[in-house]
C-alpha positions in Angstrom: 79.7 143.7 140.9 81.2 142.1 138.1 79.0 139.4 135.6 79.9 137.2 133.6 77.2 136.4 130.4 77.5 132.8 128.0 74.8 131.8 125.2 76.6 129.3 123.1 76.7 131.9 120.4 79.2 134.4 120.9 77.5 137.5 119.0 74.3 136.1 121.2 76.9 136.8 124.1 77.7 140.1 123.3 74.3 141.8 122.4 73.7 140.3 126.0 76.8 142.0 127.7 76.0 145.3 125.8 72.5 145.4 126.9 73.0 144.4 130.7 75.6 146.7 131.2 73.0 149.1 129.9 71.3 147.9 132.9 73.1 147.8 135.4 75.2 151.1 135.9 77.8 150.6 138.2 78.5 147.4 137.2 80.9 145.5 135.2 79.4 143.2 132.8 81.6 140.6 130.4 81.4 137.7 128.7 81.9 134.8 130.6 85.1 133.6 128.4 86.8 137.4 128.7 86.8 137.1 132.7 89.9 137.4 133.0 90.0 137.0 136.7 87.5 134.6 137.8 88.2 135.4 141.2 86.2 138.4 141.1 82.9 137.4 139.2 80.1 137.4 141.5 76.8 136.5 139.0 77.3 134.2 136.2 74.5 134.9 133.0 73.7 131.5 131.3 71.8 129.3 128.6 73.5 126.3 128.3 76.9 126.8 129.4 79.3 124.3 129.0 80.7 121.8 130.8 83.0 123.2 133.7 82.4 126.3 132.7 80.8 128.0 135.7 83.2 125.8 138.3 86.0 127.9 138.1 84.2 131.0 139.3 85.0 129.8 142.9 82.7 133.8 144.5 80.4 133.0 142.4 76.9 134.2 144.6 74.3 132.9 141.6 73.8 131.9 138.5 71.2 133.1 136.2 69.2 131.2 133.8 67.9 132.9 130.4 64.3 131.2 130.7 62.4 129.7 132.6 63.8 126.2 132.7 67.2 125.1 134.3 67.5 121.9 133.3 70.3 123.1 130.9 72.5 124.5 133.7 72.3 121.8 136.1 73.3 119.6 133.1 76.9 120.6 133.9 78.4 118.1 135.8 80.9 120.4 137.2 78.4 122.7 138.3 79.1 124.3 142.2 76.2 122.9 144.2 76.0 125.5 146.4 74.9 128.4 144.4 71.6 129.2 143.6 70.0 129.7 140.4 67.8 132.2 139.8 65.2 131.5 137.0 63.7 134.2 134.2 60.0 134.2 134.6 57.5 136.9 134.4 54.3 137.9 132.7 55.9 138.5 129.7 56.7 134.5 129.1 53.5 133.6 131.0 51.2 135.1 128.3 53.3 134.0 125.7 52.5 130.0 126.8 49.0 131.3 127.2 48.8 131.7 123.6 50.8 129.2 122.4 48.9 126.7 124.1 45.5 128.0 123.3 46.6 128.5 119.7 47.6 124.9 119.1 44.5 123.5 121.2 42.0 124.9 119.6 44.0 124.2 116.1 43.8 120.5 117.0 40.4 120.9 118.5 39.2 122.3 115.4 41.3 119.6 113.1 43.0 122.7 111.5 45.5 120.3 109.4 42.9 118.4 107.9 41.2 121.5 107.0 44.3 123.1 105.4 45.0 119.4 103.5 41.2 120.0 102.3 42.2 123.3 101.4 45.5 122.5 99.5 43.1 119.3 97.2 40.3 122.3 96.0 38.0 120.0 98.6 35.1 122.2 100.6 35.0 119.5 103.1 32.9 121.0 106.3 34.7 119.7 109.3 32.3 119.5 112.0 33.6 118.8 115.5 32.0 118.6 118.9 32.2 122.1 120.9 34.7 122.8 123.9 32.8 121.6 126.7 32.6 118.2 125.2 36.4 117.9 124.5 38.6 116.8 127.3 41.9 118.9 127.6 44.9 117.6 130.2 47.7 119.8 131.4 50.7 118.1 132.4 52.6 120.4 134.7 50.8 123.2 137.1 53.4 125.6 138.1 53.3 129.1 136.7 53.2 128.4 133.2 51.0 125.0 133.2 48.5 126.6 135.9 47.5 130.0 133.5 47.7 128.0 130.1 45.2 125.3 132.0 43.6 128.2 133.3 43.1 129.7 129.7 41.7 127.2 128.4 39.1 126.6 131.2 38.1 130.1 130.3 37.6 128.8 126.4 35.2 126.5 127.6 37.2 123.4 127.5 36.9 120.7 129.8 39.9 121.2 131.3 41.9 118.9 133.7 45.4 119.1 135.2 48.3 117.1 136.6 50.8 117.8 138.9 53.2 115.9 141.8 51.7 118.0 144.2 48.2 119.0 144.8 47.0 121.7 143.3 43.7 123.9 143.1 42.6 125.7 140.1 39.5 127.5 139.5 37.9 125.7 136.9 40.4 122.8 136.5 39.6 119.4 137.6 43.3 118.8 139.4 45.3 115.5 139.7 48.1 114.7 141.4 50.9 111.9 141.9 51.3 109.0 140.2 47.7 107.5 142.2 46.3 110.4 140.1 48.1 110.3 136.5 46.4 107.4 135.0 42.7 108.5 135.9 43.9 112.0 134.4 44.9 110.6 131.2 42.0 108.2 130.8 39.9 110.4 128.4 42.2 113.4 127.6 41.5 114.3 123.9 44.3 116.5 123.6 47.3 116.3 126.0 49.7 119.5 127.1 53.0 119.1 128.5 54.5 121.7 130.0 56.1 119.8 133.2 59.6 120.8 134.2 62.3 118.5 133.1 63.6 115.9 135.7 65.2 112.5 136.1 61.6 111.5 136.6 59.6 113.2 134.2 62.3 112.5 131.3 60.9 109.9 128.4 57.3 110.3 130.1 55.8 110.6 126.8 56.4 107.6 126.0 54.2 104.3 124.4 53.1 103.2 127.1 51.2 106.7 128.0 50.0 106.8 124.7 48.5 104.0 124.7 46.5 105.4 128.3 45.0 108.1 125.9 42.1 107.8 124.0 42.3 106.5 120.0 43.1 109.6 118.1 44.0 111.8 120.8 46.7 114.9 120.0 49.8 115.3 121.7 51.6 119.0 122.4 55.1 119.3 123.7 55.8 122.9 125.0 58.6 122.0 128.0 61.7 120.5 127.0 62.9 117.7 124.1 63.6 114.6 126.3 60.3 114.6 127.6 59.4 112.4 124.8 60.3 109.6 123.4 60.9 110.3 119.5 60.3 106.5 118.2 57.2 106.0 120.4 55.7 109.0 118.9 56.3 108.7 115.5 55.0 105.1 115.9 51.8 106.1 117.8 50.9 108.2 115.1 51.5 105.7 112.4 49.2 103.5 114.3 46.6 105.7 114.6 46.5 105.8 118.1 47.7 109.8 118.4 46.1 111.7 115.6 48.4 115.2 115.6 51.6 115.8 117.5 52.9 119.9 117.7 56.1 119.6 118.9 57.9 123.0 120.0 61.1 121.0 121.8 63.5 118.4 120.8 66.3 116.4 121.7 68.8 118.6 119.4 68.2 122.1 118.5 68.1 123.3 115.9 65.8 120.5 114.9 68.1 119.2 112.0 67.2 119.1 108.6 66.8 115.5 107.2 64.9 114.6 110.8 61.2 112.8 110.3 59.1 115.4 112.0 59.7 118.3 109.4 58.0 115.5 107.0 55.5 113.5 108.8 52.2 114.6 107.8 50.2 114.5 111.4 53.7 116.7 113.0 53.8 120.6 113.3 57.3 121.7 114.1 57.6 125.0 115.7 61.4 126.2 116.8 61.2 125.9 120.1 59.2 129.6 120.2 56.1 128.6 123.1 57.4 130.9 125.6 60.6 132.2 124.4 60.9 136.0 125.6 62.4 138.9 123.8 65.6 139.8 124.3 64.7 143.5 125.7 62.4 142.2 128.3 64.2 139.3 129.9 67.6 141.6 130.2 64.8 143.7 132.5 63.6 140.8 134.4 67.4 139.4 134.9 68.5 143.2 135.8 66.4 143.4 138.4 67.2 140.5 139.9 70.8 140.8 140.3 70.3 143.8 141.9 67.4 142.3 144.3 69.8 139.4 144.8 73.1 141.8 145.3 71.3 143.7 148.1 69.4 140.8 150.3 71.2 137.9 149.2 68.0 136.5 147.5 65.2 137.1 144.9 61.9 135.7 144.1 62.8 133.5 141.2 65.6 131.3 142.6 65.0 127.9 141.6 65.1 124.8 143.5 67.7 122.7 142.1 67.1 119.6 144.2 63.4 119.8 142.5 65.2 120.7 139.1 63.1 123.7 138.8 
């Protein structure tokens, strides 16, 4: 079996080669732009490959994402459509959201930024603020990742409610679902998550008009991709007053760059894209094994459903 590995930086692409061919004994493992022969590459090993760059691997059986999402690969327009992706989940990246998420709720729950601005003036300003079960927390997005940070904080004590395009159940979650459901599951959300995959429907849905569905004040966290929201609206809502705090882990262009507003704006925490991102060590593992689940049944657990975009 030979595989062929891309990140968009090439001594990224070569840890990567080194360490799956570590492996996967038996195998042949390159990167993508030293195959040679394309003919002969059977897995292709991705985060956002180029455009055209896995089309002319015509026995190609899958392509791998590096994460969870694969938004970035079907954002080729050349891309074959008829071989599956196979996505790069596990428990690892699971309890990495987990904390993320429960980290940044309870820091806007707490109003840790006005705290550390007390902090920074020599003020001993007691900040006293209602306790969990009387703050309303919304969780856009229930698969996997959405379902156990909703879960999480559930177990904090939050009133916690979540939002999905499909029904869902969730112990201790008061569930929405389809657009019926998304208004009445905004209407009192203190603090919103996102963590919704990235579609044609889903991208700009942070946008005025659902802020202006959320209560006066309310805090916003984006964990799941950059065009989910819509830069302007937010920067505006939060000059109004009508969002309070914004922590923003995704953007439009990575790395975020330097002379953008959010490093600046006072009610923004910028984190570099970090919410779920998995170690190097563990997701060559998780990748590993599938290839080989995939090479001997034609299929694995985590193949995505492209149609769906996720």
């Amino acid at each position: 079996m030979r595989v062929a590995v891309y990140l968009p930086a090439e001594d990224k692409t070569q840890w990567w080669v080194d360490m799956l061919q570590g492996l996967l004994p038996g195998w042949d493992v390159v990167s993508l732009d030293a195959a040679a022969d394309p003919e002969t590459v059977d897995f292709a090993v991705v985060w956002r490959p180029r455009t055209g760059d896995l089309a002319r691997f015509r026995n190609l059986r899958a392509i791998v994402s590096i994460g969870a999402g694969i938004d970035h690969v079907l954002a080729d327009s050349e891309l074959p459509s008829d071989v599956p992706i196979i996505r790069t989940v596990g428990a690892d990246l699971t309890q990495r959201m987990r904390e993320y998420v429960a980290l940044h709720v309870l820091r806007h729950h707490r109003d840790m930024p006005r705290q550390l601005l007390a902090q920074a003036q020599n003020d001993w300003h007691a900040i006293v603020v209602p306790v969990a079960p009387n703050r309303t927390v919304g969780v856009m997005g229930l698969g996997n990742l959405g379902a156990a940070a909703a879960t999480t904080l559930a177990q904090l004590g939050f009133a916690t409610r979540g939002w999905s395009k499909s029904e869902k159940t969730i112990d201790g979650v008061t569930c929405f679902a389809g657009q019926g459901g998304f208004d009445t599951f905004l209407d009192g959300c203190d603090i919103l998550v996102n963590l919704l995959p990235l579609t044609d429907q889903t991208r700009g849905l942070l946008n005025a008009s659902l802020f202006r569905k959320l209560p006066k004040g309310a805090c916003v966290i984006n964990c799941a991709r950059g065009p989910h929201l819509v830069e302007d609206d937010l920067v505006a809502a939060l000059d109004s007053g009508q969002i309070k705090q914004a922590t923003l882990d995704v953007f439009h262009i990575e790395p975020l760059p330097t002379d953008h507003p959010f490093w600046s704006h006072p009610a923004v925490t910028v984190t570099p894209h970090v919410a779920s991102q998995i170690d190097a060590a563990t997701g060559g593992r998780l990748i590993a094994n599938n290839l080989m689940t995939f090479a001997k049944t034609g299929t694995c657990d985590d193949v995505a459903d492209a149609e769906r975009g996720y």
